[in-house]
C-alpha positions as CSV (number, residue, x, y, z in Angstrom):
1,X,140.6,107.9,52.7
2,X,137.2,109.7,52.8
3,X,133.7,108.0,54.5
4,X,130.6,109.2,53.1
5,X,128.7,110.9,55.2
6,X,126.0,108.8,57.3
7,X,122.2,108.5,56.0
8,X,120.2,111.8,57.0
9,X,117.5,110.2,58.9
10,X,113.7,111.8,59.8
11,X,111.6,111.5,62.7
12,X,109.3,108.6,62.0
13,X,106.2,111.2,63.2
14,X,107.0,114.1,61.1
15,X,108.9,112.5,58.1
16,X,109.4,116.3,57.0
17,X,111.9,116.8,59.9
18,X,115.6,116.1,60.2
19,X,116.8,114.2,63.2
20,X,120.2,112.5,64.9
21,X,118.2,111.7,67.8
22,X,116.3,108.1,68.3
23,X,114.0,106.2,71.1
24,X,116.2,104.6,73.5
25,X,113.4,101.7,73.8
26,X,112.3,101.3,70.0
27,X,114.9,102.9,68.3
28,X,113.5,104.6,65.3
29,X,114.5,108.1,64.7
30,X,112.6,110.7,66.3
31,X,112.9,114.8,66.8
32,X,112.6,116.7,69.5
33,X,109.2,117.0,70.1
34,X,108.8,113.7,70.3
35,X,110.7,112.6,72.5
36,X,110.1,112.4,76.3
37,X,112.6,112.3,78.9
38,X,113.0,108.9,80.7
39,X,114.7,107.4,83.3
40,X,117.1,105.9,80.7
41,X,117.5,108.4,77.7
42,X,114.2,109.8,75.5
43,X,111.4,107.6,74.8
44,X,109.0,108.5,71.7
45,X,105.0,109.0,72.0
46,X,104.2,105.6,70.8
47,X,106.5,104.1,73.5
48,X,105.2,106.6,76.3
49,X,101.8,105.4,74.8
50,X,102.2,102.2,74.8
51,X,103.9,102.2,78.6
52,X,100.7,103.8,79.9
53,X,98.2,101.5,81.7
54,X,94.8,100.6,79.8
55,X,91.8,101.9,80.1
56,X,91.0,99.1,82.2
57,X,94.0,99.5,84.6
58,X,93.3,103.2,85.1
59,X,90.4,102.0,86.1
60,X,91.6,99.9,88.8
61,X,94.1,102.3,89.5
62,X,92.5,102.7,92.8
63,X,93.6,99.5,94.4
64,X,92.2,97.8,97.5
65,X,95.0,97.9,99.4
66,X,93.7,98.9,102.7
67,X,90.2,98.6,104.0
68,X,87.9,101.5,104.3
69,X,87.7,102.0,107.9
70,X,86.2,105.8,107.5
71,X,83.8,104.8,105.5
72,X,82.5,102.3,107.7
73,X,82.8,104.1,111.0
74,X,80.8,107.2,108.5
75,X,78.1,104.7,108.1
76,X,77.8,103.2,111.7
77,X,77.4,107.1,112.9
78,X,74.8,107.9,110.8
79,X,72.6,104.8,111.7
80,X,73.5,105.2,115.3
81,X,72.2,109.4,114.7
82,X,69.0,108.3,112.9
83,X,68.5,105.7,115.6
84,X,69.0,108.5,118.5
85,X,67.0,110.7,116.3
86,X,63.7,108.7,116.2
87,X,63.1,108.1,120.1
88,X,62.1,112.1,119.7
89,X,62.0,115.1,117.8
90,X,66.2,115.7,117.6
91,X,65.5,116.6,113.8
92,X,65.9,120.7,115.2
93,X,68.7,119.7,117.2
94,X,71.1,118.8,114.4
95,X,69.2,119.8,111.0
96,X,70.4,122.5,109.0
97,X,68.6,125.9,108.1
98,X,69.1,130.1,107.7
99,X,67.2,130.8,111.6
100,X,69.9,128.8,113.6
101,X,72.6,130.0,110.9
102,X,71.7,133.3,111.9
103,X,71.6,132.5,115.6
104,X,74.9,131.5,115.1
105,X,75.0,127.6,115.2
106,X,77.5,127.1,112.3
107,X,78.0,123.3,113.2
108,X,75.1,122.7,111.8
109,X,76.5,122.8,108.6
110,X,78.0,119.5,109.5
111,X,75.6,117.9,112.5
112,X,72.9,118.2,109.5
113,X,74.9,115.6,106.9
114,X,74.3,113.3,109.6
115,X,70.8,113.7,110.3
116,X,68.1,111.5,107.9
117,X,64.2,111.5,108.1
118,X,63.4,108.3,107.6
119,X,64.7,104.7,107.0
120,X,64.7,105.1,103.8
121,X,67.2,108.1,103.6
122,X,69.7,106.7,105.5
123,X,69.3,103.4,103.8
124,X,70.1,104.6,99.8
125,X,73.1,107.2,101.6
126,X,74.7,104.8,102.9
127,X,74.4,102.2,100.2
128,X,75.3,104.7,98.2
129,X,78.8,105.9,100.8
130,X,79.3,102.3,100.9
131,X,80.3,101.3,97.3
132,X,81.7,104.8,96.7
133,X,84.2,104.3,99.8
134,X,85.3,101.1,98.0
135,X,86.3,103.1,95.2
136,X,87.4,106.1,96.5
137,X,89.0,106.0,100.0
138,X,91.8,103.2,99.3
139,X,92.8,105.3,95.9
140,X,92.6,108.5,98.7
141,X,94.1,107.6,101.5
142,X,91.8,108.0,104.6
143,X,93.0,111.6,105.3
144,X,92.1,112.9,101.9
145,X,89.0,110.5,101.7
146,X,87.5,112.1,105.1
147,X,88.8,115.7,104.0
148,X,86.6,115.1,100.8
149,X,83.6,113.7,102.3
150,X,83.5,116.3,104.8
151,X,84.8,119.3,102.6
152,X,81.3,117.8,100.3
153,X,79.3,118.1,103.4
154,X,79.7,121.4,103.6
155,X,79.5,122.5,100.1
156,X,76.1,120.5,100.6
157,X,74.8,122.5,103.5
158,X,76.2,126.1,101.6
159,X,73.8,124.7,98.6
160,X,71.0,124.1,100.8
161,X,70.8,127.1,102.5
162,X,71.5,129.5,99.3
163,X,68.7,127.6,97.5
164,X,66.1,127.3,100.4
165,X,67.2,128.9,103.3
166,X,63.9,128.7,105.2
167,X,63.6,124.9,105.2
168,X,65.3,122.4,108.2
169,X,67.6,120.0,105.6
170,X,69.6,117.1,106.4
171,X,71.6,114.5,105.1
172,X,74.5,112.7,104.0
173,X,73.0,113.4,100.4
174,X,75.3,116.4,99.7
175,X,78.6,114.6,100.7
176,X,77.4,111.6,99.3
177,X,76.6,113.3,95.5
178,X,80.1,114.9,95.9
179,X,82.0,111.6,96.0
180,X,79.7,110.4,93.0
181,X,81.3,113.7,91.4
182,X,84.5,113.6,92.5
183,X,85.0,109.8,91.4
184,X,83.4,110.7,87.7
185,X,86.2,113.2,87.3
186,X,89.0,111.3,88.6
187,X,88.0,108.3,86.0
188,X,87.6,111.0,83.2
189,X,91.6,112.6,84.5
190,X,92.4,108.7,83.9
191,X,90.9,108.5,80.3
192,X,87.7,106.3,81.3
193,X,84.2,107.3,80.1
194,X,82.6,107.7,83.4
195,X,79.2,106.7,81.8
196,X,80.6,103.2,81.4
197,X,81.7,102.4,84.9
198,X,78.2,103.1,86.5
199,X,79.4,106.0,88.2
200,X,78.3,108.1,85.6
201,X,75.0,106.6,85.3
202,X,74.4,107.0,88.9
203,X,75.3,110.4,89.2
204,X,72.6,111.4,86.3
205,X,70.0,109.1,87.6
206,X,70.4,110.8,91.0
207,X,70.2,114.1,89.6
208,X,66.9,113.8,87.5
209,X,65.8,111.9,91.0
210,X,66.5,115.2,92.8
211,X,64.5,117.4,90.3
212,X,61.7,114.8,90.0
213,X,61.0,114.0,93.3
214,X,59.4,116.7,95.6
215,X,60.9,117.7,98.9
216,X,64.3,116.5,97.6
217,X,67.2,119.5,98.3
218,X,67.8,120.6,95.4
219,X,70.7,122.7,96.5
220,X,71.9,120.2,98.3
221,X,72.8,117.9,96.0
222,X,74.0,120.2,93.5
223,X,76.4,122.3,96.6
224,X,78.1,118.9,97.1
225,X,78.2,117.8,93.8
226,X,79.8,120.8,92.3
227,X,82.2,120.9,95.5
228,X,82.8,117.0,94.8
229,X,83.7,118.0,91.5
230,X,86.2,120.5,92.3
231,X,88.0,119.0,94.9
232,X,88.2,116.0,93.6
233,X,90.1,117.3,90.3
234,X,92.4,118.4,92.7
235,X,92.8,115.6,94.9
236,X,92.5,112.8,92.0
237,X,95.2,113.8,89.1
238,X,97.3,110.6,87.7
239,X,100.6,109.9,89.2
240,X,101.4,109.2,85.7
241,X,102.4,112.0,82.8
């Protein structure tokens, strides 16, 4: 007795290509470059598709799972510097420029992101540090989160200084434009339009305040943005493939 020999089936993706292989979760035939290893057999790209969180979850992705203790103690330094700084002239104590660089008073580079000039300053920074440590530092972890900020500082103060060395800078504006930066790419590594979170929005607005606005550090903001940027690719890619 003879059997006839089974169907020849295709992959339901390239119906050109020959295939014994299916999706263990939907079951339709699929070839080799379609599938995807799971934890249970090969799953094809609608299923992996379809398994991945929405736009709206990647969002969210960041969870609020612990509470933002570096950001807040961040926030309570800073007022408690501008406060020490305005019963006298401690702005050339901690403020950040090429003569005390040169004299070789590196921690400047970080006493400066913690130095404002007026009410004002510290008031939008840390308004600002406030609702981007909701985002960022419970998605981070508090290690990474103050190894951001800080790395962001710095990258600030670099931009400052190679942009207008001569002139005594300070702020938490550098650190503070390199979360915006760093959060608008790890939304864009997750597959949401930065633009229509309000992160993106506030990074722009920021930046056309920054070239508007005289007196503003240009380098500055675009040192810690561009450092934001880049670290924060590193430091934000998906847990999920």
């Amino acid at each position: 007795m003879s059997f006839p020999p089974p169907p020849i089936e295709f992959c339901t993706r390239h119906p050109e290509v020959a295939t014994g292989r299916h999706c263990t979760r939907c079951e339709r035939p699929a070839c080799n470059d379609c599938l995807t290893p799971a934890p249970v057999g090969s799953h094809c790209a609608d299923c992996v598709r379809a398994a991945r969180p929405s736009a709206a979850t990647r969002a969210k992705y960041w969870n609020a799972s612990q509470n933002i203790l570096v950001t807040h103690i961040i926030i309570v330094v800073n007022i408690a510097v501008y406060l020490w700084t305005i019963t006298g002239n401690h702005e050339y104590d901690l403020g950040l420029s090429k003569f005390y660089i040169d004299n070789g008073e590196w921690y400047r580079t970080i006493t400066s992101g913690f130095l404002h000039f007026s009410a004002l300053h510290v008031g939008m920074n840390m308004f600002l540090l406030w609702q981007l440590g909701q985002l960022l530092e419970p998605a981070m972890g508090r290690v990474r989160f103050t190894s951001l900020y800080f790395i962001a500082m710095i990258g600030g103060a670099a931009g400052a200084l190679a942009l207008d060395p001569d002139a005594l800078t300070g702020g938490a504006s550098g650190a503070v434009f390199g979360l915006m930066a760093a959060a608008a790419v790890g939304l864009q590594q997750r597959g949401v339009n930065p633009m229509r979170t309000g992160i993106g929005t506030t990074l722009i607005l920021n930046l056309v305040i920054t070239f508007a606005i005289p007196g503003i550090s240009i380098g500055g903001h675009l040192g810690g943005a561009l450092t934001g940027a880049a670290v924060g690719y590193v430091m934000l890619k998906p847990r999920w493939r």
